[in-house]
DRENMIDREN-377960 format. One record per residue: residue number from 1; x, y, z of N, C-alpha, C in turn. Coordinates in steps of 0.2 Angstrom, whole numbers. Layout:
N
i, n_X, n_Y, n_Z, ca_X, ca_Y, ca_Z, c_X, c_Y, c_Z
NUM, X, Y, Z, X, Y, Z, X, Y, Z
...
END
This chain:
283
i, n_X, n_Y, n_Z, ca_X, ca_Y, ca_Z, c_X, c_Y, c_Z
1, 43, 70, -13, 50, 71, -14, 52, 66, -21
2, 57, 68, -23, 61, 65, -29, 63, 59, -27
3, 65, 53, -29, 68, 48, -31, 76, 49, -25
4, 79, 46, -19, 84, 51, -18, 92, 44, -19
5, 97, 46, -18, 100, 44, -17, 103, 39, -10
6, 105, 33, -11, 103, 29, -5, 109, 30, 0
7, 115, 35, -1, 121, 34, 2, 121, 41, 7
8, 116, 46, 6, 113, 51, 10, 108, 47, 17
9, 104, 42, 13, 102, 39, 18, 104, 35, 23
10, 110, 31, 22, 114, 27, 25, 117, 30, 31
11, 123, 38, 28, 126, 40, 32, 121, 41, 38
12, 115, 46, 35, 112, 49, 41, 112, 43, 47
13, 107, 38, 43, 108, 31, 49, 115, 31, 50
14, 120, 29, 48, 125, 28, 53, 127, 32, 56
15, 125, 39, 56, 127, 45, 62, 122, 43, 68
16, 116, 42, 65, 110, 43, 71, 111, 35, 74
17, 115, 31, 71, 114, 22, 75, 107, 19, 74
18, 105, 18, 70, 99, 17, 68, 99, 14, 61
19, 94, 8, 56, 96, 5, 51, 90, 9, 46
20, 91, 7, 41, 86, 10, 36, 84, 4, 31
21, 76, 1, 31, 75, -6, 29, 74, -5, 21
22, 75, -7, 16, 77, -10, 11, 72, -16, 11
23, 67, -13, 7, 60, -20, 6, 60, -23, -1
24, 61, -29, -3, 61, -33, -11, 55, -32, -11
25, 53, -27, -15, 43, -27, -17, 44, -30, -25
26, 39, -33, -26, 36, -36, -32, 32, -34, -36
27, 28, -31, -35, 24, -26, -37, 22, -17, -40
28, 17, -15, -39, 16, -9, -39, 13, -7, -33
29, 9, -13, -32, 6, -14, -23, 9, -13, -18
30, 15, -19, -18, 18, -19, -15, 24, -14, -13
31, 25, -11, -18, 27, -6, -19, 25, 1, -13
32, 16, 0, -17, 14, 7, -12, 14, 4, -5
33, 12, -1, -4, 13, -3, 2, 18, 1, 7
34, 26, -3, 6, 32, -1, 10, 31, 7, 8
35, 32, 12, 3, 30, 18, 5, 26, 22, 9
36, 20, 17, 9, 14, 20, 11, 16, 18, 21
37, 20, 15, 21, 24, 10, 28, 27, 16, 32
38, 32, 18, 27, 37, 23, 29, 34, 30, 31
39, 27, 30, 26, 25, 38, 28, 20, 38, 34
40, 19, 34, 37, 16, 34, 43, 18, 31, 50
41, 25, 31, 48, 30, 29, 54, 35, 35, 52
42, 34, 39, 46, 39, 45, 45, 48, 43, 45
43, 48, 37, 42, 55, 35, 40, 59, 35, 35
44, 64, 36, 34, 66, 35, 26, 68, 29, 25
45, 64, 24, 19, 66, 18, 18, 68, 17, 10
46, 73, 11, 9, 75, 9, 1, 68, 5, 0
47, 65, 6, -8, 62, 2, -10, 68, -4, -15
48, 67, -9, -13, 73, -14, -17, 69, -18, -24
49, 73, -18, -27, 72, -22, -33, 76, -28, -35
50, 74, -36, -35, 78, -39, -39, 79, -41, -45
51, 83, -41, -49, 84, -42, -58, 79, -47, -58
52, 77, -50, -56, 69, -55, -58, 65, -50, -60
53, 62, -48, -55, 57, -42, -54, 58, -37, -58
54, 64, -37, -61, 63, -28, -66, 63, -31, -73
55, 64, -37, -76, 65, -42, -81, 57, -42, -81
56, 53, -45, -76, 48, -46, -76, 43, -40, -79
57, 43, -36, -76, 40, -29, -76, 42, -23, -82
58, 51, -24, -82, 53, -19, -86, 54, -12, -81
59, 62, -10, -83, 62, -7, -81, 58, 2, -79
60, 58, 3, -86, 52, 8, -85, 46, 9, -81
61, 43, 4, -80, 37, 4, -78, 38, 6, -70
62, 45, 2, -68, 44, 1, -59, 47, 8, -58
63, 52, 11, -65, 53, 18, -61, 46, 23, -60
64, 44, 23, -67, 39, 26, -67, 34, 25, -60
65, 31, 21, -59, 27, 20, -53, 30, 23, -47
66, 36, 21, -46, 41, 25, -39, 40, 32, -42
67, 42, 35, -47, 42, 40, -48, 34, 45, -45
68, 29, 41, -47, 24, 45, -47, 21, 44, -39
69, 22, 39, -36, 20, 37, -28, 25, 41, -24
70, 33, 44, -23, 37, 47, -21, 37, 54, -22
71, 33, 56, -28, 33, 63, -27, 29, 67, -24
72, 23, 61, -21, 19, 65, -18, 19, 60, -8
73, 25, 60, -10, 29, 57, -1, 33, 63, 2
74, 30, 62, 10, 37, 68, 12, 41, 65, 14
75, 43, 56, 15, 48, 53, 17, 53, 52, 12
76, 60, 50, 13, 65, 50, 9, 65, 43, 6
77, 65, 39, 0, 63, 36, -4, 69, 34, -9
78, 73, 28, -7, 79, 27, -14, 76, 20, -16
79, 79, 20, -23, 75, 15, -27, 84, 13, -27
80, 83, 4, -26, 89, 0, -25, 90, -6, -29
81, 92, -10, -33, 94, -15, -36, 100, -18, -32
82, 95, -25, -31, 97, -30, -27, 102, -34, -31
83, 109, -35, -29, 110, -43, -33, 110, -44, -37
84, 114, -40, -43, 115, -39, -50, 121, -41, -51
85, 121, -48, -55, 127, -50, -56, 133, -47, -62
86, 127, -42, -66, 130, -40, -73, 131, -34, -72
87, 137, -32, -75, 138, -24, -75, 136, -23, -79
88, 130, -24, -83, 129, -19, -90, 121, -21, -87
89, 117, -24, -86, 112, -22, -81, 110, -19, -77
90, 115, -17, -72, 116, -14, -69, 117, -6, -72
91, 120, -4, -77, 121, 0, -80, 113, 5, -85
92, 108, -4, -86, 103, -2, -90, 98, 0, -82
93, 99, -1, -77, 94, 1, -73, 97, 9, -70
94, 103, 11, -71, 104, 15, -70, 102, 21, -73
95, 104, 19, -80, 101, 24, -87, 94, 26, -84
96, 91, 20, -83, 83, 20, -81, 80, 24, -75
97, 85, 26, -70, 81, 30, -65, 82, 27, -59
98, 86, 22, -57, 86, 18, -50, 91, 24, -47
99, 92, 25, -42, 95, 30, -36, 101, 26, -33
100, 101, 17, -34, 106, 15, -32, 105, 8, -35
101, 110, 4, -34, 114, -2, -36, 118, -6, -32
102, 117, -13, -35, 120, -15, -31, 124, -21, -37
103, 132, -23, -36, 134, -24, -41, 138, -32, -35
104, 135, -38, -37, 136, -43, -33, 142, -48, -36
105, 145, -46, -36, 151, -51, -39, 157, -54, -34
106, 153, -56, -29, 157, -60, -24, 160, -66, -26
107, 156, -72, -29, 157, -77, -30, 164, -77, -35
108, 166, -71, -37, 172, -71, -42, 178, -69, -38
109, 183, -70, -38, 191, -68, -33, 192, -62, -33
110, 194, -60, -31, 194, -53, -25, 195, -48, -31
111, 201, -51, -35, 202, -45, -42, 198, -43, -45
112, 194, -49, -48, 189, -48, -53, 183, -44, -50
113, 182, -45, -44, 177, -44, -40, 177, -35, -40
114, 182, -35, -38, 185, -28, -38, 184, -22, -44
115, 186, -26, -48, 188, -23, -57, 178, -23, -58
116, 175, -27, -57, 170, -27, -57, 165, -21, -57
117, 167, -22, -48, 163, -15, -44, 166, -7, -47
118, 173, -7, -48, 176, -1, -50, 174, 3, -59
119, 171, -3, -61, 168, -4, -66, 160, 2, -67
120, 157, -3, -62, 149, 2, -59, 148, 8, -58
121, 156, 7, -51, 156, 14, -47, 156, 22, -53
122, 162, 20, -56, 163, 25, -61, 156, 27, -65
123, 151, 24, -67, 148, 23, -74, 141, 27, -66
124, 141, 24, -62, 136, 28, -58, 136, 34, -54
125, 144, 33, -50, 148, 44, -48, 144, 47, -54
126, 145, 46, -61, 144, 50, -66, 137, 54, -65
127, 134, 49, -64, 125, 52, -61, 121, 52, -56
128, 128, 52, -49, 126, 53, -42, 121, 48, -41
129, 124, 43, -43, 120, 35, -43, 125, 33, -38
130, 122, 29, -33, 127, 27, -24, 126, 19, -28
131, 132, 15, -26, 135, 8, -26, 133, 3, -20
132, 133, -3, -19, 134, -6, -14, 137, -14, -18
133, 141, -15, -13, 145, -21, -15, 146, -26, -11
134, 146, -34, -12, 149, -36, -7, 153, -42, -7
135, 157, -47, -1, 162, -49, -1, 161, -55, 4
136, 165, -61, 2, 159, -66, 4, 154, -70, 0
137, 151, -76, 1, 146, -77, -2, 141, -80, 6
138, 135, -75, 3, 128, -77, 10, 125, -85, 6
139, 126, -90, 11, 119, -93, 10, 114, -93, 8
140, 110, -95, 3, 103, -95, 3, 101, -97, -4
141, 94, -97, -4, 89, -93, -11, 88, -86, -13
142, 91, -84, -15, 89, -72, -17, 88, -73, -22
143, 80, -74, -25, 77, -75, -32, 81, -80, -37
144, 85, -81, -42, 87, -85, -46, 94, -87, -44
145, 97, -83, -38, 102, -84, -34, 104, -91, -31
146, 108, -97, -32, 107, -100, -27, 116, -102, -26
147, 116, -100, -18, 122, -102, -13, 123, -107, -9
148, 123, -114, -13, 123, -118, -5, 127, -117, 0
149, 126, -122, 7, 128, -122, 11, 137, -121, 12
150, 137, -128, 6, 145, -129, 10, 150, -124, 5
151, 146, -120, 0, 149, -115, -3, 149, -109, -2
152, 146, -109, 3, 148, -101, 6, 153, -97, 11
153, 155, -95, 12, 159, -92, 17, 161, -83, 19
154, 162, -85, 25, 163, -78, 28, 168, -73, 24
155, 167, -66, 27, 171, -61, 21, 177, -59, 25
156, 182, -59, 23, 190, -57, 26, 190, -50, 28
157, 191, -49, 35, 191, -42, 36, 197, -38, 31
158, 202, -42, 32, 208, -39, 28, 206, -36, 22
159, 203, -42, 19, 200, -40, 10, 196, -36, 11
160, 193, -33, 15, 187, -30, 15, 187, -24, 14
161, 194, -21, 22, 197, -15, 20, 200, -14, 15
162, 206, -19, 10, 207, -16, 6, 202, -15, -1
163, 196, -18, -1, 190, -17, -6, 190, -11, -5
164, 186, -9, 4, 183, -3, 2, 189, 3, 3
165, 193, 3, 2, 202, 9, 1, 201, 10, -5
166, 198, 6, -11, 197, 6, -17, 192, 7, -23
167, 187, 9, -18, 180, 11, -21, 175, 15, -19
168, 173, 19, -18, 168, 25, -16, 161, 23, -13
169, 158, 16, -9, 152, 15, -9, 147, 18, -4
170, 141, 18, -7, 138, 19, -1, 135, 14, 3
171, 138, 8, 3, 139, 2, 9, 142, -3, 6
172, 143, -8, 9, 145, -12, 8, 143, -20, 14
173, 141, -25, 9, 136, -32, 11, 145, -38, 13
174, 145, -38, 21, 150, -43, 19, 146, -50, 23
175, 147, -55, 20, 145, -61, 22, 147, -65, 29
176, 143, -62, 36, 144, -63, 41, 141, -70, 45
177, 139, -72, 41, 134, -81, 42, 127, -80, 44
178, 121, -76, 40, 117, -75, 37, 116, -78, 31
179, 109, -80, 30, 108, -84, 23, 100, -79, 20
180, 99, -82, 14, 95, -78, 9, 90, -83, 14
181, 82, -83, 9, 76, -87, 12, 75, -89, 17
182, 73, -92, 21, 70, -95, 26, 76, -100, 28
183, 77, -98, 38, 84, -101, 40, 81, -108, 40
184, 85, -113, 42, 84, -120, 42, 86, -122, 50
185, 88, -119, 55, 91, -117, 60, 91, -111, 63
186, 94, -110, 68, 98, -104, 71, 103, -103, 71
187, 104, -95, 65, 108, -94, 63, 112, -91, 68
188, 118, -92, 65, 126, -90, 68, 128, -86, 66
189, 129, -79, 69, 131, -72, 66, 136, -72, 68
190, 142, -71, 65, 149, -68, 66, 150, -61, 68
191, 149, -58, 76, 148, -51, 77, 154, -47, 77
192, 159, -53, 79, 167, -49, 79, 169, -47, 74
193, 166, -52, 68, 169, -51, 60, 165, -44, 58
194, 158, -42, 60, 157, -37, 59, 158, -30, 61
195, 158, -32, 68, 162, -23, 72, 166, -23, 68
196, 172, -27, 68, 181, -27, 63, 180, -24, 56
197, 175, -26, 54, 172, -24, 48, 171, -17, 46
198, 166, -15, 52, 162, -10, 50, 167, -3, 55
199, 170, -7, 58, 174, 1, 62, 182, 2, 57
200, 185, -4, 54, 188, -2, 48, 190, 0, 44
201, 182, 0, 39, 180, 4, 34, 177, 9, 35
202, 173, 11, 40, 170, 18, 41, 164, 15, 35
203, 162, 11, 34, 156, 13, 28, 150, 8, 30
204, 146, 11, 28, 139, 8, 31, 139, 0, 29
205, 138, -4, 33, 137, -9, 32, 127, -14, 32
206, 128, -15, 24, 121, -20, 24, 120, -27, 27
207, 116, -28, 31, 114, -35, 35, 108, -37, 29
208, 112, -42, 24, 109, -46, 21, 105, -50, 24
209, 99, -56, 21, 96, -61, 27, 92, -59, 30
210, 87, -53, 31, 86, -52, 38, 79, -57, 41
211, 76, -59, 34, 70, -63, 38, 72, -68, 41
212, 67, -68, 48, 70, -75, 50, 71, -74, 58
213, 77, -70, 57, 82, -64, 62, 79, -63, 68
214, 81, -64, 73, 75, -61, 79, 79, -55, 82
215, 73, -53, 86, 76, -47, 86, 81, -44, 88
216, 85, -44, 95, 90, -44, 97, 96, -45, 93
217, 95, -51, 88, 100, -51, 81, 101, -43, 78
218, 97, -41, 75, 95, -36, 72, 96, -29, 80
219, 95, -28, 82, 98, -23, 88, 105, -23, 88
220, 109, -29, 89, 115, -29, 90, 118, -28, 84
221, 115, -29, 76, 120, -28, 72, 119, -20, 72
222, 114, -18, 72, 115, -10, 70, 116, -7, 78
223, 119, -10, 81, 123, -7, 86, 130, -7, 83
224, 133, -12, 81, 137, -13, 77, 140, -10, 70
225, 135, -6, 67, 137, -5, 60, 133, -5, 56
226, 127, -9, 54, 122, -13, 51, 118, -6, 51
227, 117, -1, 44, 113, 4, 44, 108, 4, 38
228, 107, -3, 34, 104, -5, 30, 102, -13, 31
229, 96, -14, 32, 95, -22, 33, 89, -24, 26
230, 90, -28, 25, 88, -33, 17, 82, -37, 21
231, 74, -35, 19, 68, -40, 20, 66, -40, 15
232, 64, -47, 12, 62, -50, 4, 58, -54, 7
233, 62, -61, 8, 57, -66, 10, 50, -66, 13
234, 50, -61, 19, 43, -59, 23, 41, -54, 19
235, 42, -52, 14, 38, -46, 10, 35, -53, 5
236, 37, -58, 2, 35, -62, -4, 28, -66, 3
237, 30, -68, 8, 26, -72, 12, 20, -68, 12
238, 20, -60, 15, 13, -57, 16, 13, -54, 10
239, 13, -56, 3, 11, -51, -4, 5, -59, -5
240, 10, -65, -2, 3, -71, -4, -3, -73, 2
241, 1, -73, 6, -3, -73, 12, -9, -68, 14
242, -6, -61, 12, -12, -56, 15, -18, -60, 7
243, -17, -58, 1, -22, -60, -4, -25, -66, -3
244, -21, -72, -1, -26, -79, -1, -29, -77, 8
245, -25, -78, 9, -30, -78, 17, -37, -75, 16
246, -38, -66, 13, -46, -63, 13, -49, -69, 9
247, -47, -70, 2, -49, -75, -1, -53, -80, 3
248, -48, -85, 4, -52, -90, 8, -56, -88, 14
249, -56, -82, 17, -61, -79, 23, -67, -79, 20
250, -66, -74, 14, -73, -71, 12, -76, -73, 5
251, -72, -77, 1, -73, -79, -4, -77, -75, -10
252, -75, -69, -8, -77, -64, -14, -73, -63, -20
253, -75, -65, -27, -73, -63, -34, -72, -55, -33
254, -70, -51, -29, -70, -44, -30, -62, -42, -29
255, -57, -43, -34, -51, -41, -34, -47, -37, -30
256, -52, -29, -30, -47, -26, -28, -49, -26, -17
257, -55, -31, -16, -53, -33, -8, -47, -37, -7
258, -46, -40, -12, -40, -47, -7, -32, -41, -10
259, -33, -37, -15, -28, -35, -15, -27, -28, -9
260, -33, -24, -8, -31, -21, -2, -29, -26, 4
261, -31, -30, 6, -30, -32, 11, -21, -34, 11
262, -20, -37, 5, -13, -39, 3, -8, -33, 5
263, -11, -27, 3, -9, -21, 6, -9, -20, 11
264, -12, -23, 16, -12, -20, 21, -8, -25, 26
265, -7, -31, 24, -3, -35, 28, 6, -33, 26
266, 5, -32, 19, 13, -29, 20, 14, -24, 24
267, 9, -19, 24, 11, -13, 27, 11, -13, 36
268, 6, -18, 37, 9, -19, 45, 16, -23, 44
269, 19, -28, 41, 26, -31, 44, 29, -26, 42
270, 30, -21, 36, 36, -17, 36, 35, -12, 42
271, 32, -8, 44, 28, -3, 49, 35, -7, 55
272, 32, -13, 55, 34, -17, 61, 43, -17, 61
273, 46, -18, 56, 52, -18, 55, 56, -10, 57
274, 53, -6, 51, 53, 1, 55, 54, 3, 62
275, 51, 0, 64, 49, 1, 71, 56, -2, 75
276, 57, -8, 72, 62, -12, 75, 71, -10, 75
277, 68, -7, 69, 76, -4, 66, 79, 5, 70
278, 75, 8, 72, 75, 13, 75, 74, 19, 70
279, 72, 18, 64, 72, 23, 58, 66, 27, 61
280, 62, 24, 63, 54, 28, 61, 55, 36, 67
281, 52, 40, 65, 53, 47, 65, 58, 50, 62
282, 63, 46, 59, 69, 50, 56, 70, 52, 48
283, 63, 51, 47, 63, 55, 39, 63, 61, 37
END
């Protein structure tokens, strides 16, 4: 299959109740990995990108490779930019071939925030490129992101409906007390703020944060609304884990064993997420 739009995917899971998982891959590996994940649980997943990662890389290369690994998938495949704080970024990975966007301008007041997103949405309708936006600021470490503690806060339902009255998205991220990287605690989801949220707006809601998350968390948001969930952190953990660990087992100079293996360990944790999220068979 083609490259597809992420906002066809979302719907579907919010009619079926079920989330569709968005994995930060770094690589080309890991890349085929989470593909290679979905096609053998037959689910539709986002490969996600962060602006580090396509900087690194260039965009070219990471469409390219999705391009050539998705068209010989029969599951449904959107290529998503995570956490772009720049509209003209955003605009160059568009030109480039991503199927979605994400345009994060929460940390700015609600106006600007607004003018921002309305900004993408238009530049991306134009090319049946789907949006995601969010409101609020999440916790954490997200690549060169960083939100301390005491500067984060929950998203206003009020504000939220009026955002989303005002923009066309195919979701929308609100900051429900989830944090990026690795908790320091047990976190505290705001589940009222998110049903209000998501029956509201009627629009599929992303659960940012997800590593960490135990399960039940994760069941009860996408009972809620939660039809797209954010795993980076535990994809970055088994991209180094799965290669050093064969490494120190077997201590072979043979590259591409520790990279298979790297391989192989993504593809069980995403497999497992799949599993957890209710997607698998739904592609």
């Amino acid at each position: 299959m083609a490259v597809e739009n992420m906002k066809r995917i979302l719907v579907e899971a919010q009619k079926g109740h079920y989330a569709v998982g968005a994995f930060n891959i770094v690589d080309y590996n890991s890349m085929r990995a989470v593909v290679s994940a979905a096609e053998e649980t037959s689910a539709p997943v986002i490969v996600q990108t962060s602006v580090k990662t396509v900087k690194f890389w260039g965009a070219e290369a990471i469409v390219a490779w999705l391009n050539q690994i998705a068209k010989e998938s029969p599951v449904s495949v959107a290529l998503h930019l995570d956490h772009c704080k720049e509209v003209d970024f955003c605009r160059k990975c568009i030109d480039a071939g991503w199927s979605s966007v994400m345009i994060d301008a929460s940390s700015l007041p609600f106006e600007e925030n607004l003018a921002a997103t309305k900004r993408v949405v238009e530049m991306a309708e134009a090319v049946a490129v789907s949006v995601e936006a969010e409101m609020g600021e999440i916790g954490g470490v997200e690549e060169d992101i960083v939100v301390a503690d005491e500067d984060a806060h929950l998203a206003d339902p009020k504000k939220v409906l009026a955002f989303c009255r005002e923009v066309e998205l195919a979701c929308f991220a609100p900051a429900i007390g989830t944090a990026h990287g690795v908790y320091k605690g047990e976190p505290k989801l705001d589940f009222e703020r998110l049903e209000t949220i998501a029956k509201q707006t009627g629009v599929p809601i992303a659960l940012h944060g997800g590593t960490g998350l135990a399960d039940d968390v994760f069941r009860k948001g996408i009972s809620l609304g939660c039809a797209k969930i954010n795993i980076s952190t535990q994809i970055k953990y088994a991209f180094i884990d799965g290669f050093v660990d064969y490494h120190n087992e077997n201590k072979v100079y043979e590259p591409l064993k520790p990279l298979g293996a790297q391989l192989e360990r993504i593809k069980k944790e995403v497999k497992e997420k799949i599993e957890l999220f209710g997607s698998a068979g739904k592609a």
